[in-house]
Phi, psi and omega in degrees: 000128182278095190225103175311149164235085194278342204301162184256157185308138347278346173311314173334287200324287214287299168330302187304294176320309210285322188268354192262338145312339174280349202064036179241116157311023176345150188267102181255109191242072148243176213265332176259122160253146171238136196225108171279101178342164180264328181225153160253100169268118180195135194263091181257040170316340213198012173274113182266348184201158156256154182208117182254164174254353195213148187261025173272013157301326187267000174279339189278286186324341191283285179265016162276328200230164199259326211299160186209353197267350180273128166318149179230141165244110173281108168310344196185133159021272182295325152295330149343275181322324214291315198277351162316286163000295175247019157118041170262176204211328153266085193246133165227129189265146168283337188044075150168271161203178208326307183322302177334285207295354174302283189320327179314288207290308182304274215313320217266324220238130253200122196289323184299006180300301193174192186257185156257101201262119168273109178281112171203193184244178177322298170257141222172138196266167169086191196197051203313289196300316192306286202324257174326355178261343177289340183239037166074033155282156173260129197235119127221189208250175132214157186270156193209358175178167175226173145254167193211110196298116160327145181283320202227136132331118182285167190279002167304296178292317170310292195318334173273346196262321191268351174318300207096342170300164176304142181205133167234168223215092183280141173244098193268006172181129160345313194293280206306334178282295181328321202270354183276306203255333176270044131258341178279320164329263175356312192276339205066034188269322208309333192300341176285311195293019170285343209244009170241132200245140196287150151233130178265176187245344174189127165003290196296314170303327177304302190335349145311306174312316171307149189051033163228050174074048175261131156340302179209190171218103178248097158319154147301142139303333127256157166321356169259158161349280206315299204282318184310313180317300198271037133277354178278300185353342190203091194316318181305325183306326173320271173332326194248335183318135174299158190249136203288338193269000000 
């Protein structure tokens, strides 16, 4: 089984590990470089909590910021651990994607508390601070890292593509899918992609893809690692899975 890592480093790495437990060799091509600020400038005088959506939020917050004492609300599992990882001590997972960690934050956190400082990137899927300001929180951001689309496709991944064998293509973000099928555009790969099929972490990250000649498009069944993986975990899943598209 043939399988791209599209996601960009260090996540690749942690994505990579997870299939090499599976008894899969992965392919790490990725379409995002991630540039982490040199500083978080923020003021947390009046913060009751932190809330990341991804965990190169808590990778930018890690050697940059010292504080370690505010509940963290974690968009997901793997970000969760990440912020354990590096000493918060009240983590809370929404285990599942922005909306989630919204409902999350309303059942937990009382708006007259304090605010909400969201630790993100440039780009970012959802919209967490509009979402709590609407139900009278105080939200605000800091920005802790960006991405940026690679120029080139590694000669691994073309090569695997231009086989005609079967490839299947984890996709971790919308962002990411765009920036995936316009370098296989760029390369001339789309005549290929009949023989390759995506699995997104969610409907909405596939949704670049459609109508543009993919085998299939499969969603997770939930927003994480976890459920994207184990569409590989048992290959016949491939086949009977509903198509995102």
């Amino acid at each position: 089984m043939t399988v791209l890592i599209t996601r960009g480093w260090p996540g690749a790495e942690q994505t990579a590990t997870g299939l090499r437990a599976m008894g899969i060799d992965p392919i790490i091509c990725p379409v995002m470089d991630v540039n982490f600020r040199a500083k978080i400038d923020a003021d947390l005088s009046e913060v009751q909590a932190l809330a990341f959506t991804s965990a190169n939020g808590v990778r930018a917050w890690g050697p940059r910021r010292s504080e370690r004492d505010l509940p963290v609300f974690a968009v997901g599992n793997a970000t969760a651990d990440l912020a354990r990882n590096i000493g918060f001590k009240k983590v809370h997972s929404a285990r599942g994607d922005v909306a989630d960690l919204g409902k999350l934050i309303k059942r937990k956190l009382r708006p007259g508390n304090g605010s909400i400082l969201h630790i993100r990137g440039i780009h970012t899927a959802g919209n967490l601070a509009g979402d709590l300001r609407q139900d009278g929180y105080t939200a605000r951001e800091a920005i802790g890292y960006g991405t940026v689309p690679v120029d080139v496709l590694s000669e691994e991944a073309i090569a695997a593509i231009i086989s005609g064998a079967p490839v299947q293509v984890l996709i971790h973000s919308g962002r990411g899918a765009k920036t995936f099928l316009d370098l296989a555009r760029k390369f001339g790969l789309h005549h290929w992609l009949g023989s390759v099929t995506a699995l997104g972490i969610s409907a909405k990250a596939l949704k670049p893809l459609e109508n543009a000649g993919f085998a299939d498009l499969i969603a997770a069944r939930e927003p994480n690692e976890e459920a994207l993986l184990s569409l590989l975990a048992e290959p016949m899943q491939l086949a009977s899975a509903g198509n995102a598209s």
